[in-house]
N, C-alpha and C positions, 0 to 999 in steps of 0.2 A: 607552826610548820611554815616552812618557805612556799610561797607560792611563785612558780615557776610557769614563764607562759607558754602555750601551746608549742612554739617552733623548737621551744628548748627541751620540749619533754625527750627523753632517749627512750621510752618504749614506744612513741606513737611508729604504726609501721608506717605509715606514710605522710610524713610531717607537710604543714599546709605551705602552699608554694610561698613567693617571697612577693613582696608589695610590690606592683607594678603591673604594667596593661598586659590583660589576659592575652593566651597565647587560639591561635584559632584552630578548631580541628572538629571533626564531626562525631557525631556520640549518636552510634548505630539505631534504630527505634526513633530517634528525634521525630517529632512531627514536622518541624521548620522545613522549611526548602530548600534552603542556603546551609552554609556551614555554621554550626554551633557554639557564638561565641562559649570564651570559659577557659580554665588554666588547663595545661595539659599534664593530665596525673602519669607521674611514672611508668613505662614503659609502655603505653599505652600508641599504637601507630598512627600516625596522622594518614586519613583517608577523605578521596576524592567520592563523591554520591554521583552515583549515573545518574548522566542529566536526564529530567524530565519537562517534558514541552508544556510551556505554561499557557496555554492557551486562553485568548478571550474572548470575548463573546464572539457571535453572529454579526457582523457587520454590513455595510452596504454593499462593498466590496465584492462578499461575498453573494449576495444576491445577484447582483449582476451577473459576473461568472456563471452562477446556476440559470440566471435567464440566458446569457449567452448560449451555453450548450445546449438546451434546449432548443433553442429559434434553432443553430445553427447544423445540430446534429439528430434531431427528432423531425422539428418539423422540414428541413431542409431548405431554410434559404437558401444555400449556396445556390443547389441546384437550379434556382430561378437564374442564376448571373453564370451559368456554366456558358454560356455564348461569348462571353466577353475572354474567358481564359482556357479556353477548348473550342477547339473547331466542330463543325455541324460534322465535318467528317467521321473524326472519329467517335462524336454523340455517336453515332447513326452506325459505324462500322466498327467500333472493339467495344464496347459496352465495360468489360474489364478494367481497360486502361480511363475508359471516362469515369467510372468507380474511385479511381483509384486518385483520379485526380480531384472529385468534388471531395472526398475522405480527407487528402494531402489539406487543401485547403481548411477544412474546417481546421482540423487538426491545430495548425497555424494559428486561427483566432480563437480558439479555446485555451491554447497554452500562454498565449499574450495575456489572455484575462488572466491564467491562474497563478501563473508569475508575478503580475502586480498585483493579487491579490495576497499570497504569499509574501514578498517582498523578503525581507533578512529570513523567517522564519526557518523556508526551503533550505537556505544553505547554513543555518547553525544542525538543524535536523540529522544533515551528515556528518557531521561529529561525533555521533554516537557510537562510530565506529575505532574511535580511541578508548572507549572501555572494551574492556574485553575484547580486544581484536581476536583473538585465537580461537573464540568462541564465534564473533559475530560472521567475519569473512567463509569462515567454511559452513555456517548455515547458510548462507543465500544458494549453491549449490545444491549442499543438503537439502533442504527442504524443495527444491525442484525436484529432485530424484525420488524421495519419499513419496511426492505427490503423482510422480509418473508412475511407479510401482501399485501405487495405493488405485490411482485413477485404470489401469490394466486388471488389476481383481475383480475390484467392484463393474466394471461394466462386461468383464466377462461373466461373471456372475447374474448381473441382471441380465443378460442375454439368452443364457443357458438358462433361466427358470423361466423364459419365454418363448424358449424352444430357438431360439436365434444362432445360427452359426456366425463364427469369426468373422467370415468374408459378408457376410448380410449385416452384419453392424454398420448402420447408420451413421452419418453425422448432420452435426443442426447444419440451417442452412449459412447460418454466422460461418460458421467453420468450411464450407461449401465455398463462400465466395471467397474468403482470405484465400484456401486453396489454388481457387480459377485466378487469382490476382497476382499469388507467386510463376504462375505461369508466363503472365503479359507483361510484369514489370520485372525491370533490376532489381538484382539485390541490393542495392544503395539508396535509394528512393522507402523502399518496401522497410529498410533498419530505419531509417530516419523517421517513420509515421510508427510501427507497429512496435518499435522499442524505444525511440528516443521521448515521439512526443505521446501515442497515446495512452501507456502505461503512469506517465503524470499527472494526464487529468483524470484517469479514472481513480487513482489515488489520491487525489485532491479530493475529490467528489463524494468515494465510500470509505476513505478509510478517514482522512484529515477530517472532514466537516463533519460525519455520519455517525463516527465514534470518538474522535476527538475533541470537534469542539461541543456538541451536541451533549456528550457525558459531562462538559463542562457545567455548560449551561442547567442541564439537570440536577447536577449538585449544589449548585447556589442558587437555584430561581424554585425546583421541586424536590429539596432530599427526599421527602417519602418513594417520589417515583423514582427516583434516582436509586433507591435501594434495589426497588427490582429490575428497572433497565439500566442496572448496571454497564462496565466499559465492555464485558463480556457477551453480554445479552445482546447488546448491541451491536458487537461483530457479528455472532452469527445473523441477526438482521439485516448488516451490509452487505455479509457475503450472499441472502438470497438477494438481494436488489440485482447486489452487480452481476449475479447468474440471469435475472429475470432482464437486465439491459440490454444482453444478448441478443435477446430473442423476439424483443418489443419490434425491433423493426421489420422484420421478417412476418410479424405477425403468427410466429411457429407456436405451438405450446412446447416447452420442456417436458421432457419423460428423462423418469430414472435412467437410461442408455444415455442421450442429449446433452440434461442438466450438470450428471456427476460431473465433469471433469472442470466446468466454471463453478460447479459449488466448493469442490474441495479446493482451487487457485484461490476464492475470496476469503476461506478460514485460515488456508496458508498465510495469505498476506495481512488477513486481520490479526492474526496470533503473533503475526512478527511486528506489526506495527505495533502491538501491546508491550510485548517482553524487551521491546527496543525504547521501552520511553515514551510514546506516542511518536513516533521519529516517520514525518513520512518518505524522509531520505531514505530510510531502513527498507520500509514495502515497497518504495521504487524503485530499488534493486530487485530486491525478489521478484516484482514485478516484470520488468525490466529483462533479466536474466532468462524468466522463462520463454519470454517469448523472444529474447535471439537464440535460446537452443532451437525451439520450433522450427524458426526463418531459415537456421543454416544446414537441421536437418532436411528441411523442405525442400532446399535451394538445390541440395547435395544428392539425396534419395533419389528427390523428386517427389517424396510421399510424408505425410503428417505422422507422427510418429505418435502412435498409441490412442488417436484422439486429443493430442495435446497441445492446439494448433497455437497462432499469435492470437491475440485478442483483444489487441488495439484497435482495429478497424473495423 
């Protein structure tokens, strides 16, 4: 019997490609991170993987930043140096507008650290929005709106089982001063702090470090624990911190009325920071977004719309 080699058999249905360097294309399930060297089998599509943020460890970098905000926006250095870039006047006679100003500042040297701690990362992170645009563009609204609806039941709800009317709903004292602040300042000043810069660092903070790098780190230093503080486990973890940030400085406690509306922002934005890749370009939009609806409902009413105030400052 003739023996005939593989390329020449006529029954194989899919005869072996021809000698020479593999063609590159991704093979769906791959564990790789990259594209899948290998020959490209018959009609088979060549596809692009949504990027995912390859994160490294904890660095010094980071440490600093996280001391930065700390000194700068817990324990308030600024406010020791507020004489040098605010007058004793207005100390002393708009309380508002001096708010607003040791805030503006901080703000500034929080974002300088997380910038250069970031460095390329930040801006490859927004790229995720060339996958699926038709999907990712109309969530950052979507999910504003879902959470505005969602945040209107629930605190009516917790209201009404506490005997509470509409117009007797409370808000935290967070949400009190952002308030009193849209009063005494511009709108232009007020976008630049409570959407530009500090929807950054708080996503720098709880969603990039919290559940991004932090999952990292767990899966190559502890997988056991990494099983259970999963990248999931861990969002909702970050979304109570960054609800409990609120209110740390006020010294308020959270209640079910208070809380709801910064706890369901932090799983909004932790859920999209996930489904996006770890992209914290992704949740700085969302971020971002919600609180210039808030500013311009605020700016326009005059009134916070739903309890759904900025939450930058």
């Amino acid at each position: 019997m003739t023996y005939l080699p593989p390329e020449q058999r006529p029954h194989l249905e899919h005869p072996l490609p021809p000698v020479g360097p593999p063609q590159q294309y991704y093979v769906p399930g791959s564990q790789d991170q990259g594209q899948y060297p290998g020959p490209q089998p018959p009609g088979m599509r060549r596809r692009r993987r949504h990027p995912q943020a390859q994160l490294e460890r904890f660095t010094w970098m980071d440490l600093a930043t996280v001391l930065t905000y700390f000194v700068v926006m817990m324990v308030g250095v600024v406010g020791l140096l507020a004489p040098l870039f605010v007058s004793p006047d207005v100390l002393r006679d708009n309380l508002d507008v001096a708010g607003f100003v040791l805030n503006f500042v901080s703000y500034v040297i929080c974002v300088v650290m997380v910038v250069l701690s970031l460095k390329k990362e930040l801006w490859k992170s927004f790229k995720t929005f060339l996958w699926y645009p038709w999907a990712k563009f109309p969530s950052v609204p979507g999910a504003w709106f879902v959470c505005i609806m969602l945040t209107a039941f629930l605190v009516s709800l917790f209201a009404a089982s506490q005997g509470i009317g509409p117009k007797d709903i409370t808000q935290s004292e967070n949400q009190q001063a952002a308030n009193s602040m849209m009063n005494a300042v511009a709108f232009f000043p007020m976008l630049l702090m409570v959407v530009v810069m500090g929807p950054l660092v708080e996503e720098y903070l709880f969603r990039h470090l919290l559940i991004g790098k932090l999952s990292g780190v767990l899966s190559r230093r502890l997988p056991r624990v990494a099983r259970v503080l999963n990248p999931w486990v861990l969002m909702v973890i970050a979304a109570v911190a960054f609800c409990g940030l609120h209110f740390i400085g006020s010294g308020e406690v959270p209640t079910l009325i208070t809380g709801t509306p910064y706890l369901l922002m932090g799983i909004s934005f932790g859920t999209g920071y996930l489904l996006s890749g770890k992209s914290i370009g992704f949740s700085y939009s969302m971020h971002a977004f919600s609180n210039l609806m808030a500013l311009i409902v605020g700016y326009a009413l005059g009134t916070d719309l739903l309890g759904w105030g900025p939450v930058g400052a």
